[in-house]
Backbone as a printed PyTorch tensor [residue, N CA C, xyz], in Angstrom:
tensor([[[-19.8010,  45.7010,  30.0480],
         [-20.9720,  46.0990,  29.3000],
         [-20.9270,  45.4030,  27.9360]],

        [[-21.6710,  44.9000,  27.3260],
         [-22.3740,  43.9400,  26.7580],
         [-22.9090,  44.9600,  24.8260]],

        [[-22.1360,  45.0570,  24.0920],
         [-22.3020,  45.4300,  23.0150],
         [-22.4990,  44.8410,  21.6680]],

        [[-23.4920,  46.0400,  20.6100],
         [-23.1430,  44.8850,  19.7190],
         [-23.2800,  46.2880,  18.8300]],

        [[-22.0490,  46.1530,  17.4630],
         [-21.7850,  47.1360,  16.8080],
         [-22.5400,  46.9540,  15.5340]],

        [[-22.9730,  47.9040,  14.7250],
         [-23.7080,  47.3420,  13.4740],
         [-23.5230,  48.4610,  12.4690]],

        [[-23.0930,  47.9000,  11.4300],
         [-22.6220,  49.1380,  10.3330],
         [-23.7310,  48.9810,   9.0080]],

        [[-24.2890,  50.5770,   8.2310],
         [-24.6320,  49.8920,   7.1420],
         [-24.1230,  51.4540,   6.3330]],

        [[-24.6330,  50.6850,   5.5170],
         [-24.1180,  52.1200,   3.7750],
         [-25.7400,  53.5620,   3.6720]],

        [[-25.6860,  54.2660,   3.6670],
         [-26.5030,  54.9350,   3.5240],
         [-26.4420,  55.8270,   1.7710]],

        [[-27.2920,  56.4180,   1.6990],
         [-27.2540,  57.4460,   0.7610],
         [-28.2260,  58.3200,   1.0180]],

        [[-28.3140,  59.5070,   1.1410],
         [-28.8030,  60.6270,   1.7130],
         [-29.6260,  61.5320,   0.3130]],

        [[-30.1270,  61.7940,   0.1910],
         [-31.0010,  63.1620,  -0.6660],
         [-31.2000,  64.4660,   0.6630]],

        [[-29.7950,  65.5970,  -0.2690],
         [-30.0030,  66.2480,   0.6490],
         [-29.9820,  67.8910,  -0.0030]],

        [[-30.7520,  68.8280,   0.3000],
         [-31.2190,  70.2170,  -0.0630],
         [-29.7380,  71.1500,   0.8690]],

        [[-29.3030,  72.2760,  -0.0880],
         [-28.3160,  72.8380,   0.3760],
         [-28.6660,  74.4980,   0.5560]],

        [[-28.4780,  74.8220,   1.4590],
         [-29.1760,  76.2190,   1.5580],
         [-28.2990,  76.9590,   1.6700]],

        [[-26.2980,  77.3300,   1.9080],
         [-25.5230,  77.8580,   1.8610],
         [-25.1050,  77.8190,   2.9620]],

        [[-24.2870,  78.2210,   3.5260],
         [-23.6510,  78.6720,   4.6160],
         [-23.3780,  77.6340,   5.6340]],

        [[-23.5220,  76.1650,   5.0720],
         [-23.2690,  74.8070,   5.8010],
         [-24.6640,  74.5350,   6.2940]],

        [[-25.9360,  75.5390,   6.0160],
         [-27.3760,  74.9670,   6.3740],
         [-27.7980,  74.0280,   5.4730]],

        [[-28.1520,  72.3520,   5.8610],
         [-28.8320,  71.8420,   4.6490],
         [-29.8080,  71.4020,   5.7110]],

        [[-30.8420,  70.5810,   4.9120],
         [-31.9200,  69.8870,   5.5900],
         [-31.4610,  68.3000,   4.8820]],

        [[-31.7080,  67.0960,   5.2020],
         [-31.8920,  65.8700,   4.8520],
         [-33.4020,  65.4140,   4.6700]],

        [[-33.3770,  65.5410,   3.2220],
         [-34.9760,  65.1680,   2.7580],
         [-35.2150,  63.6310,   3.0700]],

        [[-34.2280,  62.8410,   3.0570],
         [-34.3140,  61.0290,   2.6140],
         [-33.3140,  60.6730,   2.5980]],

        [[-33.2830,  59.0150,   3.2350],
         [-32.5250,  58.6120,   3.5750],
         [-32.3480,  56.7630,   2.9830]],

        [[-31.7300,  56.3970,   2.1260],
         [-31.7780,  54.7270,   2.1650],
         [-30.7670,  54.1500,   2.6340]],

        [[-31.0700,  53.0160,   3.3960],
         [-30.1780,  52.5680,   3.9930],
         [-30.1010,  51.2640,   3.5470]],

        [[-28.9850,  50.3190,   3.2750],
         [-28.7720,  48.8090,   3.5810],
         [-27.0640,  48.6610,   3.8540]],

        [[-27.2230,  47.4040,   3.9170],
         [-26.1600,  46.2770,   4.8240],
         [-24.7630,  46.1180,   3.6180]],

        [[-25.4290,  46.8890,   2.2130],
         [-24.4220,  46.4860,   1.5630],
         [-24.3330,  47.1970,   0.6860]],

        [[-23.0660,  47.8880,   0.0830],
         [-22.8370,  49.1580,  -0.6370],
         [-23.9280,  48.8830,  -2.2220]],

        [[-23.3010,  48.0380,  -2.8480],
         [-24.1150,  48.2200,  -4.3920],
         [-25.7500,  48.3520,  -3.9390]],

        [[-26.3310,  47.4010,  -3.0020],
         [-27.7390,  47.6760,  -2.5370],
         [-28.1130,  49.2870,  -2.7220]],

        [[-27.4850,  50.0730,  -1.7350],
         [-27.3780,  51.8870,  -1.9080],
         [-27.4120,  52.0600,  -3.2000]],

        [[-26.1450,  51.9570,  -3.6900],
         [-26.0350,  52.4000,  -5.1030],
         [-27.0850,  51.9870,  -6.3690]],

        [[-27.5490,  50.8760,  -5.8050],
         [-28.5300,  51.0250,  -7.0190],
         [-29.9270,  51.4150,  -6.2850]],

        [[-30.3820,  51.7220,  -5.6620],
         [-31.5370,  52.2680,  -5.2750],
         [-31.5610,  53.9860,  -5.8260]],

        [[-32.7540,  53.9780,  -6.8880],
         [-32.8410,  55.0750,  -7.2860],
         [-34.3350,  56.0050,  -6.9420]],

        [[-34.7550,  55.5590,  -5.8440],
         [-35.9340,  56.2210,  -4.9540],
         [-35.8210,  57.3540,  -4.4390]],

        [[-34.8890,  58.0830,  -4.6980],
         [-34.5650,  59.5530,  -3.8710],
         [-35.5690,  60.5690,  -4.1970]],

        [[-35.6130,  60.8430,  -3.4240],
         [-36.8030,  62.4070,  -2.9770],
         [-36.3690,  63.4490,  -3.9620]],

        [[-36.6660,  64.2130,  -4.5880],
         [-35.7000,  65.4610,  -5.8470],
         [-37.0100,  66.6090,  -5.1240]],

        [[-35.8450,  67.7680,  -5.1130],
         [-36.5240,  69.3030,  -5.0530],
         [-36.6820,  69.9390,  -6.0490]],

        [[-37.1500,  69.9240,  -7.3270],
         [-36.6070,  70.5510,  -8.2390],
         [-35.4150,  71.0920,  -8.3830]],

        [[-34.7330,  69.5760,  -8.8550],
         [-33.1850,  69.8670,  -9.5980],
         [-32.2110,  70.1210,  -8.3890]],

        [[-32.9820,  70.7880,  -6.5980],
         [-31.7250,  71.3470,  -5.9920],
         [-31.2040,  70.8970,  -5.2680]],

        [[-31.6640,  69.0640,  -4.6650],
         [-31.0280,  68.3210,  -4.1960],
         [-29.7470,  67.8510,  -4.6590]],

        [[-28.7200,  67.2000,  -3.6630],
         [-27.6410,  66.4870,  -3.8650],
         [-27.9090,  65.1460,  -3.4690]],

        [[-27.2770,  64.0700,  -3.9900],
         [-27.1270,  63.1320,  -2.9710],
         [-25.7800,  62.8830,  -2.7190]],

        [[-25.5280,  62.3270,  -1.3540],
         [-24.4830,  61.9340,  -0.9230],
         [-24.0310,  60.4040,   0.0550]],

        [[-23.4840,  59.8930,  -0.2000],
         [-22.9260,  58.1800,   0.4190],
         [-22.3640,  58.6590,   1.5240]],

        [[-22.4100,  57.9350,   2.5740],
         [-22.4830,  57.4440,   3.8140],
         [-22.4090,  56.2380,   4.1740]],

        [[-21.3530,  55.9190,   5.5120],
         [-21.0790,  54.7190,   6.3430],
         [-21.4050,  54.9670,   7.7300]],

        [[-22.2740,  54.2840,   7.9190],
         [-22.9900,  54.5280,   9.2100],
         [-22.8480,  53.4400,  10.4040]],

        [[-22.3260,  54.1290,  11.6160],
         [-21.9090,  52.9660,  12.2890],
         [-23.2530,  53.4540,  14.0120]],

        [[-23.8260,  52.3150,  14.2850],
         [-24.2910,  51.9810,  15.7070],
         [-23.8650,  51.1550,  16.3380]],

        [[-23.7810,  52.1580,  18.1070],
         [-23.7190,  50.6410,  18.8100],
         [-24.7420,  50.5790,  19.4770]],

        [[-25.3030,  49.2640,  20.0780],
         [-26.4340,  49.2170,  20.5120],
         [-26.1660,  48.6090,  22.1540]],

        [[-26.8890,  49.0430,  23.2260],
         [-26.5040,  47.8870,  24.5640],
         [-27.1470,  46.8800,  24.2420]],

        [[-26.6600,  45.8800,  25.1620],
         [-27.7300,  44.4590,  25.5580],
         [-29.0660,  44.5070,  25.1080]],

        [[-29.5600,  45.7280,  25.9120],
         [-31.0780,  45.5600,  25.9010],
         [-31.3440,  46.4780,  24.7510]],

        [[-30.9890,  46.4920,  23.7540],
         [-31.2500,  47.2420,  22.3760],
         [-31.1740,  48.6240,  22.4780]],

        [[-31.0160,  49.4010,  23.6220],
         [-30.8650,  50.7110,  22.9500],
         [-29.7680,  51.4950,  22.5200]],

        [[-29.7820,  52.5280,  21.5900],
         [-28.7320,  52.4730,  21.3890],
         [-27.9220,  53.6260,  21.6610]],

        [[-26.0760,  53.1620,  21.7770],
         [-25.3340,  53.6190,  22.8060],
         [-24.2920,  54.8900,  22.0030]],

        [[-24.6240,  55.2640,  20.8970],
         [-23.8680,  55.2050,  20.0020],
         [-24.2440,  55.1260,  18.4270]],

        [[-23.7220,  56.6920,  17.7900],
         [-24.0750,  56.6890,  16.3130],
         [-22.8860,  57.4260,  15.3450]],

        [[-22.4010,  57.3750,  14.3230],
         [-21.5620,  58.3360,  14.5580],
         [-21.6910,  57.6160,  12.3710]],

        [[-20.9050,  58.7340,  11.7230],
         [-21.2210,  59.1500,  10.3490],
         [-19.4270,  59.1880,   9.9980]],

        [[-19.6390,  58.6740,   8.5490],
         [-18.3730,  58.6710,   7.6620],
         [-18.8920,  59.0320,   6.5450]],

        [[-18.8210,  60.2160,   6.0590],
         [-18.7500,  60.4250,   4.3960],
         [-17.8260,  60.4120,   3.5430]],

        [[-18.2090,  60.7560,   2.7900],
         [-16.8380,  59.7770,   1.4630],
         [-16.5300,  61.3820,   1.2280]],

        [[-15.1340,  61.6680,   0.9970],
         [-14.2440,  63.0680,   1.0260],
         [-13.9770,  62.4870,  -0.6670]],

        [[-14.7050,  63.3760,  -1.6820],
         [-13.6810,  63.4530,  -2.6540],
         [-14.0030,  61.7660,  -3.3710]],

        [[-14.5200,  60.7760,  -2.6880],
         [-15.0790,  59.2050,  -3.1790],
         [-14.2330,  58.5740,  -2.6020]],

        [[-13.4070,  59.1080,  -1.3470],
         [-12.4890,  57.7620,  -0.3020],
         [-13.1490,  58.0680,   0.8310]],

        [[-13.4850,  56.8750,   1.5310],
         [-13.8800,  57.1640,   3.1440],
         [-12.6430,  57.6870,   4.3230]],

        [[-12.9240,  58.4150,   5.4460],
         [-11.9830,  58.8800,   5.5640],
         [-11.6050,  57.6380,   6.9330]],

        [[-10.5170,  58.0580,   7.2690],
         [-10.0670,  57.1150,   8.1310],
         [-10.9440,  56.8150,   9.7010]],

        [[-11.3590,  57.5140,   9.6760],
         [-12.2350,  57.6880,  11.2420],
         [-13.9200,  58.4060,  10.8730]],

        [[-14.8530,  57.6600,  11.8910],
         [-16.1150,  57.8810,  11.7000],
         [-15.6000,  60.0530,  12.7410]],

        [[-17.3690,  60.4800,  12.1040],
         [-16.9280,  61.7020,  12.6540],
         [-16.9290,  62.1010,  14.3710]],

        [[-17.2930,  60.4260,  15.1980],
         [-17.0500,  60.5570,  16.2800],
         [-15.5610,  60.0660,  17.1110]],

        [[-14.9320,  59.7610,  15.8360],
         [-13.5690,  58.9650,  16.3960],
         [-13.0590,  57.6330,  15.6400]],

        [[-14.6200,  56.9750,  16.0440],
         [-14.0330,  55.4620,  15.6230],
         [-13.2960,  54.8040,  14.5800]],

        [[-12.4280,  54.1210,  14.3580],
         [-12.0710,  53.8830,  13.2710],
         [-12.7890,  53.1450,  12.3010]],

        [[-12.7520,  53.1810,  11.2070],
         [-13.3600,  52.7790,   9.9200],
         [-13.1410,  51.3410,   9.6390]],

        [[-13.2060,  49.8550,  10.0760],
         [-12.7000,  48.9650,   9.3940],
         [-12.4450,  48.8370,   7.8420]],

        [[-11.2820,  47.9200,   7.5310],
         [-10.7230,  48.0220,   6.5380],
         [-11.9140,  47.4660,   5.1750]],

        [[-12.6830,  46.4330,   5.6460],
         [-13.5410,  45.7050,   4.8610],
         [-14.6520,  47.1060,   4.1200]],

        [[-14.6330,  47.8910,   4.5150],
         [-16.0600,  48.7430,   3.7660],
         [-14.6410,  49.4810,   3.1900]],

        [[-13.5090,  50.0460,   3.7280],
         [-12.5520,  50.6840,   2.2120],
         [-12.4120,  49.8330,   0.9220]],

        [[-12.3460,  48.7250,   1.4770],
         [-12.4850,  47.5370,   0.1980],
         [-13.3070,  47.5730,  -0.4100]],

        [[-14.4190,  47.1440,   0.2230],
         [-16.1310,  47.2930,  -0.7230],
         [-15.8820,  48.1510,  -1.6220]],

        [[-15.7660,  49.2870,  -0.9700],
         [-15.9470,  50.7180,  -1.6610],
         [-14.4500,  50.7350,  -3.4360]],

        [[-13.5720,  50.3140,  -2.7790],
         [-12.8100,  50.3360,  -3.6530],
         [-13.3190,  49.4430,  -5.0650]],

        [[-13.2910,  47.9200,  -4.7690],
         [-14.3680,  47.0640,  -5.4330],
         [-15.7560,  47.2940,  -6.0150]],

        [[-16.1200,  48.2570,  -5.4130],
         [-17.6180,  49.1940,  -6.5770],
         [-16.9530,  49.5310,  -7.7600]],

        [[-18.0410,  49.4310,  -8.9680],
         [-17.4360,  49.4760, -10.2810],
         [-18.0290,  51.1420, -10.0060]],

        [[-17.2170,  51.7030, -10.3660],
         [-16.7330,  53.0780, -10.6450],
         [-18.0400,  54.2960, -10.9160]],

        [[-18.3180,  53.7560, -12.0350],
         [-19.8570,  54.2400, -12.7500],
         [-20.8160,  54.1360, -11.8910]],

        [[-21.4350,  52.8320, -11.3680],
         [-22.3800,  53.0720, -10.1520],
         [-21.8940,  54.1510,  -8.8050]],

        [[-20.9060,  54.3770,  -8.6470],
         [-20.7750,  55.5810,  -7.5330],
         [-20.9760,  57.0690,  -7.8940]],

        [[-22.4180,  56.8630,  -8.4230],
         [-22.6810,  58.2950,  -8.8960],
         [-22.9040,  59.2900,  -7.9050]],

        [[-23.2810,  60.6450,  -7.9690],
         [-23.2730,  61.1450,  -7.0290],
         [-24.8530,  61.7960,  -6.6230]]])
């Protein structure tokens, strides 16, 4: 079977309602961490949104659909070693991430 894997950086605007209920108001996505980080288009609830960074991995089959989705959030501002379906994290986006100047990884 015939794959093709595709990773990008997300940042999320997301409303917290307690008890692990949130909703995801918005979502930006690109191919490359500072891209995220400087996009300041996020959706606001009055004041009660969060946002939060994300590594987002798809796989797609041959014929484009796709086979496979699975989420890495940053614990604390380190990605963790494994997406939350298993996969492992390549080393190149811990780098990126490390290589972001500090200040732009706001939250």
């Amino acid at each position: 079977m015939n794959t093709r894997t595709l990773y990008e950086w997300g940042r999320e605007s997301v409303i917290e309602y307690g008890d692990g209920i949130e909703d995801i108001l918005d979502t930006y996505h690109a191919t490359r961490l500072r891209d995220v980080e400087n996009h300041e288009d996020m959706m606001s609830c009055d004041g009660a949104t969060t946002t939060r960074l994300v590594l987002i991995r798809d796989v797609f089959e041959r014929d484009g659909d796709l086979a496979d989705r699975q989420w890495a959030y940053l614990i604390a501002g380190v990605l963790p070693e494994e997406f939350d379906g298993g996969a492992r994290i390549p080393q190149r986006f811990r780098e990126e991430l490390e290589n972001q100047p500090t200040n732009q990884l706001k939250p």
